[in-house]
Each structure stands twice: as structure tokens, then as C-alpha cells.
N, C-alpha and C positions, 0 to 999 in steps of 0.2 A: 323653957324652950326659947331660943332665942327667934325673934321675925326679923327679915328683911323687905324694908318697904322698897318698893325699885319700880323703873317709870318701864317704858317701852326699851325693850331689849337692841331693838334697830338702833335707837337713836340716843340712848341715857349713857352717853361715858363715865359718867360718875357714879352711876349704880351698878355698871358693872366691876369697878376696883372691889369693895369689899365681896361682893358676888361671888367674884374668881378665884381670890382670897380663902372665902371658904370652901366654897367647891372644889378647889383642889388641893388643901389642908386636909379635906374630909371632916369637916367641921359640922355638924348637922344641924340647919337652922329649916324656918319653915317660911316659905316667899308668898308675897303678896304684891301683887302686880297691879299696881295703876295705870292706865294709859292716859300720857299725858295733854292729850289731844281731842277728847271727847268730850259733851255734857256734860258738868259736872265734875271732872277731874279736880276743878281748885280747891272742892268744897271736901272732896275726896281726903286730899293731903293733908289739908286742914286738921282733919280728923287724926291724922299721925303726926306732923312733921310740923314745930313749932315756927320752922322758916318758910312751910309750904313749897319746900323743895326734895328732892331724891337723892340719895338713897336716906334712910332712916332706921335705924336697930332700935327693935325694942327688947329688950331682955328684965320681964317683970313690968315695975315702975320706972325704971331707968329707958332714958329716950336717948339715945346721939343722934347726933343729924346730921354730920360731916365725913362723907367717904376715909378721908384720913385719919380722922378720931375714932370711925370706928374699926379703923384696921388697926390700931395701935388698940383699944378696946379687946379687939380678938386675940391680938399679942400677948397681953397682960392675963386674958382668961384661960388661955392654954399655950402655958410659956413651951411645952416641948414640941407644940408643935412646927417649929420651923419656920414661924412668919418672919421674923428677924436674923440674918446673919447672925453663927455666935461668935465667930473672933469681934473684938471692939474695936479694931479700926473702918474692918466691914460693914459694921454697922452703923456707924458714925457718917460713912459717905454714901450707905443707903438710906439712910436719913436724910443726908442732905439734897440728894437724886429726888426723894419724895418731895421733899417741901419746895425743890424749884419746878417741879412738874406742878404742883397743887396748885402754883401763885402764878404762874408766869405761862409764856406761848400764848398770849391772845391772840395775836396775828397768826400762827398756826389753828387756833380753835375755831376763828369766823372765817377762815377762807377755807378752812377745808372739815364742818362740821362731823360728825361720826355718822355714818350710813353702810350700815352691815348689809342690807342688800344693794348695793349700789356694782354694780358689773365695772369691774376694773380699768380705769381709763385715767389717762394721764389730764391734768390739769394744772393749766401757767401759773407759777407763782411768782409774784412780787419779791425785794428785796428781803421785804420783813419778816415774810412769810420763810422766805429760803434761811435767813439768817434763824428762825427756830429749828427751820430740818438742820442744819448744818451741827446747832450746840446740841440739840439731842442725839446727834450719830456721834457726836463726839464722847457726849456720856458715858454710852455702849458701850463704844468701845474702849473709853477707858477704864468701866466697872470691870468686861468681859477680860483686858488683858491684866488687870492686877487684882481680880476675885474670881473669875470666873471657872477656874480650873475644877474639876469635878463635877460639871453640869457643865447645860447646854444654855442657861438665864444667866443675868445679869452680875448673882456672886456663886453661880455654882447652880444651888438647889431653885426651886421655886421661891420664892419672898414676897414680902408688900412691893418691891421696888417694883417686879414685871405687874403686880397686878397694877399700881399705878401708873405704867407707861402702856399699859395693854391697851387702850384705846388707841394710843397713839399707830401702835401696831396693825390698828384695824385702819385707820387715816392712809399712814404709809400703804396699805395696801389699796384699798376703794381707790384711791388716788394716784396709784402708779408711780408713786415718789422714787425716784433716782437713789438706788442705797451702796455702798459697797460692800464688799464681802462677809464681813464679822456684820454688819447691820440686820441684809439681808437670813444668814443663818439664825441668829436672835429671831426677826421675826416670824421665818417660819418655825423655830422653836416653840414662840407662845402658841401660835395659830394652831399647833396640833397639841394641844394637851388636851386629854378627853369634853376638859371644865369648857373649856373655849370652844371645842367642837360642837358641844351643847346649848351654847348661849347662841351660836353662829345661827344652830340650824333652829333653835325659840325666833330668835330674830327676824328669821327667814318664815317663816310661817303668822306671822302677827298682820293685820287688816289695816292699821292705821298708817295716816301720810300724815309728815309732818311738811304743809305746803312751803313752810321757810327753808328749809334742805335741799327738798326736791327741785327748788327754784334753783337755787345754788348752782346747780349741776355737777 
């Protein structure tokens, strides 16, 4: 059976990518929730996570500990189900959509952290900050106008690509971000897929403040 180790649903972007992934693959693994803000959480991780960080698969003795590795991980374990685009050029530019989402947007990840409960309100952004909204809508909508036909995601069906931008979906939204037309339909697309409905409302019911966030505003 496979585990997914994963921090706090509010605030973990990176544990929700393979999360989403399977949840809405239908992929059956069995979660383990850490909260990363209590007693004892480092020592917690520790226990799973060779980096001491989230998310984490274990499937047997095999450990991954990189949200992207372990979606390409799930890919490989169950090639029919749809995590990858199957034309090859599709997949070659959700490929590469992954790995600049994986590495890049700091200036979008520190000015506008993930806060699943956070009540929708607009907040100023910087040049730096604008200049990652601006190449991420451009992504969109460049997957959405030359893969997207046949679905309402990024190449058509569901993929690793939304699950790795799914955060971001959740930013854009806490934050009020200025989107246009093709942006905005993508993000309420993710926003209602049952997986996401589900992690929204985990999120919404969890006890823990992470006081760096909430400073944030």
C-alpha cells in the first residue's frame, strides 16, 4: 500500500501536488498527516522524510521525498492512468510547465504564501511578484489554447501539470489576483474537482496557525 506523508493541508503546497494527483486519479494510497507547527513535528518527519520535509511516499522500503518525483513515481506505477499527457509533444511541454513551476516563482511563493482559509482579499504586489503572475497566465494559456481541447485543465483531462500548478490556483484565489478569462475558467476548474473540494474543506477544519502566514496578511 502506498503512504503519503503531508504537513498541514492549509498551508503545505507541496503536499498537496501528489495529494491531488491521486485523489483524483483514484489512486488508493493511505495519508498520514503531520502538523507542521506543533511539539515535536521535526522529530516527527524525521521518522519518514530523509530531508525532513513534506510530502514523502512510502510504498514498501522505497522512500521519495520530492512532490515531483513522486508524481512521475505514480506515473510509472500506473501508466493508464492518465497522469501524463499521451500525445508526445503534450507531454514534453507538461513536462516542462512542471519543472519551471518546481524551481522558479519565489517572488510569487514569499509574497503570497498558500492559505486555504484565508477570506479572499486583494493584496499589492511588487514588480517581481507581478512578473510571476503574468508568466504563469501565460502558461495557461498557452497549454489551454494548444492541448486543452477536450477538458476543462491544462492539456484536456486532469494531469500532474494542474496538480503542480494547483497551489498556485489556491494563491490566485486567497489573493484576489487580477486573472483573465481562459485563467480565471482553469481556476475555477481545479477549484471544483471533488479531490480539491475535499482537501479545501480538511483545510478548513484543522486547529493549527502558522504565525509566519498569518502575519503576512
Amino acid at each position: 500500500m502506498l503512504k503519503l506523508i503531508i504537513g498541514n493541508k492549509n498551508y503545505s503546497s507541496w503536499s498537496l501536488r501528489p495529494w491531488l494527483l491521486m485523489r483524483a486519479r483514484r489512486i488508493e494510497f493511505e495519508e498520514l498527516r503531520i502538523s507542521l507547527y506543533g511539539e515535536g513535528s521535526r522529530e516527527a518527519l524525521r521518522r519518514h522524510s530523509p530531508s525532513g520535509k513534506v510530502p514523502v511516499l512510502e510504498h514498501g522500503d522505497l522512500v521519495v521525498w520530492d512532490s515531483l518525483a513522486i508524481c512521475e513515481y505514480i506515473a510509472e506505477l500506473y501508466p493508464g492512468a492518465g497522469c501524463w499527457p499521451a500525445d508526445t509533444a503534450a507531454r514534453a511541454v507538461a513536462r516542462s510547465a512542471c519543472a519551471e513551476m518546481h524551481s522558479g516563482f519565489q517572488a510569487l511563493r514569499d509574497a503570497l504564501p498558500m492559505d486555504c482559509r484565508r477570506p479572499p482579499g486583494r493584496k499589492p504586489l511588487d514588480a517581481t511578484v507581478q512578473a510571476d503572475v503574468d508568466r504563469i497566465c501565460a502558461i495557461w494559456r498557452s497549454c489551454r489554447e494548444r492541448f486543452g481541447t477536450g477538458g476543462e485543465f491544462l492539456f484536456g483531462g486532469f494531469c500532474i501539470a494542474d496538480a503542480m500548478y494547483a497551489p498556485v490556483v489556491m494563491r490566485f484565489t486567497s489573493y484576489a489576483v487580477s486573472l483573465g478569462a481562459v485563467e480565471r475558467a482553469y481556476v475555477s476548474a481545479v477549484r471544483q474537482l471533488p479531490a480539491m473540494q475535499e482537501w479545501m474543506a480538511a483545510a478548513a477544519e484543522e486547529p493549527e496557525v502558522n504565525p509566519r502566514v498569518d502575519a503576512a496578511g
